[in-house]
N, C-alpha and C positions, 0 to 999 in steps of 0.2 A: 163809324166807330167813335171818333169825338162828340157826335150825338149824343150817344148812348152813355161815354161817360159823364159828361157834360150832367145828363138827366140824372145821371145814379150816385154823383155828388151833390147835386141839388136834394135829394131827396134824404140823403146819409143828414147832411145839414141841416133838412127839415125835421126831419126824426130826433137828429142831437135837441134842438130849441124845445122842440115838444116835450124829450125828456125832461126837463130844466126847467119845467113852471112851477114844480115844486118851490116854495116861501126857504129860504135858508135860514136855520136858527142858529145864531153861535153857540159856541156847548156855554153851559154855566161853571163860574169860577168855583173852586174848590174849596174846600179850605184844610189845614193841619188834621192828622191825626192825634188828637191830644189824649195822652193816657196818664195816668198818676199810680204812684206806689200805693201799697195797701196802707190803710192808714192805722198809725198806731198811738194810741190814746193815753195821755197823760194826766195825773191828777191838777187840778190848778185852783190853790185856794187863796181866794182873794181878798181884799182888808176891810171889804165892805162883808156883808151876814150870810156871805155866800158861795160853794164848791162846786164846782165841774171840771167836765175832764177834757182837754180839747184835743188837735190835732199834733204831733210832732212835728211837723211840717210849718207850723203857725207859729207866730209870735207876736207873744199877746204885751198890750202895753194899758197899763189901768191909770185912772186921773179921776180922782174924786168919786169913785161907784159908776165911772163908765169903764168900759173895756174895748179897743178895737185889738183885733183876735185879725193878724194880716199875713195873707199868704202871698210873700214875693213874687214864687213860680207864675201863680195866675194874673196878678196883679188885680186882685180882690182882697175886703176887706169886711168881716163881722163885724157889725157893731152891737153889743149892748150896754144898756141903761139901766141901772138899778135906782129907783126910787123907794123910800117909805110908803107905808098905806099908814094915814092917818083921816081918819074920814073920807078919803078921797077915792074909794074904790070904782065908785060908780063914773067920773071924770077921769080916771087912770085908764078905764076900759074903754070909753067910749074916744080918747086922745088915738089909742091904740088902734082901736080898728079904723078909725078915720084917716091914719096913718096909711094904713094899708088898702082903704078904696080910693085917696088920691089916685094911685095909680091906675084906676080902673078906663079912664080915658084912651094909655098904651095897650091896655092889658086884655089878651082875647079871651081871659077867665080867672076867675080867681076859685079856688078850690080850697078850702077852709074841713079842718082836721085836729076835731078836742082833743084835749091830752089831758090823761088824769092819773097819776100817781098817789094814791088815796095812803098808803103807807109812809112817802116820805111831806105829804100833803101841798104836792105839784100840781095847780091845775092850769090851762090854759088853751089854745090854739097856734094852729099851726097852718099859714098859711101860705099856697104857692101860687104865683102871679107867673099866667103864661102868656107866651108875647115879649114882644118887644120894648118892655115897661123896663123901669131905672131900677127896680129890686128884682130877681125872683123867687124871694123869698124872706117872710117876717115870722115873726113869732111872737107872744106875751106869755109869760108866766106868774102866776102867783098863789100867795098861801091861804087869801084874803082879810088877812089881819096885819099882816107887818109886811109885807117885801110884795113887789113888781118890779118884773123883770123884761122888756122890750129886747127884740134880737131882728136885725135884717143885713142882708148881703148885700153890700154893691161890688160892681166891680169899673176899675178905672180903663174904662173902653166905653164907646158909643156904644148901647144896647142893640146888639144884635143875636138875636133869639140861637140861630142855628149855628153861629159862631163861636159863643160861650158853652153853650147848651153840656161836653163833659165836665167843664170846670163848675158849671152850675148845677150838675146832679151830683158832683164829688162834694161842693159843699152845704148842699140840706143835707147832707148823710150825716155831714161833722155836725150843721144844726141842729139835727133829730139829737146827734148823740149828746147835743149840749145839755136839751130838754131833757134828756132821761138821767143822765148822771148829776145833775143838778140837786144840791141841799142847800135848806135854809140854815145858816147854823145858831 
């Protein structure tokens, strides 16, 4: 009888180890559920030749025809740049995009999206850098006579794509809405 147990724990034990050769993976870290309130849009007209409407949640701070447009909660931060065109359209465009394929080192894509407002005579691109890149998101505007208008997001965190990822689709949205309520004045 001690045989026989003897044998039918040896083999329970051999069956446990056989079970167990499965690789154990730790589970992967989580991260917040991050949600934001609906956003509600305010007029904001600036000293430089130019109006949009930005976020309530933001606060914008201007210095000479720049603007950083900073969202506490996220700890992000708009920046644009308003310049003249004085001959320099072709140099103003080409700074612009050169701007935004630096990143293309971090960046698993960049996805480029014209924008034209032919009424209030808006034109430009809009561009979103995906990946784990320092922006996800630039933009230019202009009327191509007088005014350029440069815009990108960063945020004050190590680039981590699926970490920021709802703070970063809350603010192209504010982006988009900067590009369309925008006037020259």
């Amino acid at each position: 009888m001690k045989d026989f147990i003897y044998k039918l724990s040896l083999l329970v034990l051999a069956l446990a180890f056989a079970a167990c050769k499965e690789e154990v993976v730790p589970k992967p870290s989580s991260f917040l559920r991050l949600e934001y309130p609906a956003p509600q849009y305010v007029n904001y007209d600036a000293d430089c030749s130019i109006r949009f409407k930005t976020n309530n949640l933001s606060v914008v701070k201007e210095n000479d025809c720049s603007f950083e447009i900073n969202y506490p909660r996220m700890k992000a931060t708009i920046y644009l740049t308003h310049k003249p065109v004085v001959n320099n359209i072709d140099n103003l465009l080409r700074d612009a995009q050169k701007l935004t394929y630096e990143h293309v080192i971090k960046a698993d894509d960049i996805l480029e999206q014209p924008f034209i407002n032919k009424k209030k005579r808006v034109y430009g691109m809009f561009y979103e850098v995906g990946g784990n890149a320092a922006t996800n998101a630039q933009f230019y505007l202009t009327d191509s006579t007088k005014n350029f208008l440069t815009g990108s997001v960063y945020f004050y965190a190590k680039p981590n794509f699926d970490s920021i990822l709802p703070a970063a689709e809350y603010l192209k949205e504010d982006m988009r809405r900067i590009m369309e309520t925008l006037e020259w004045k």
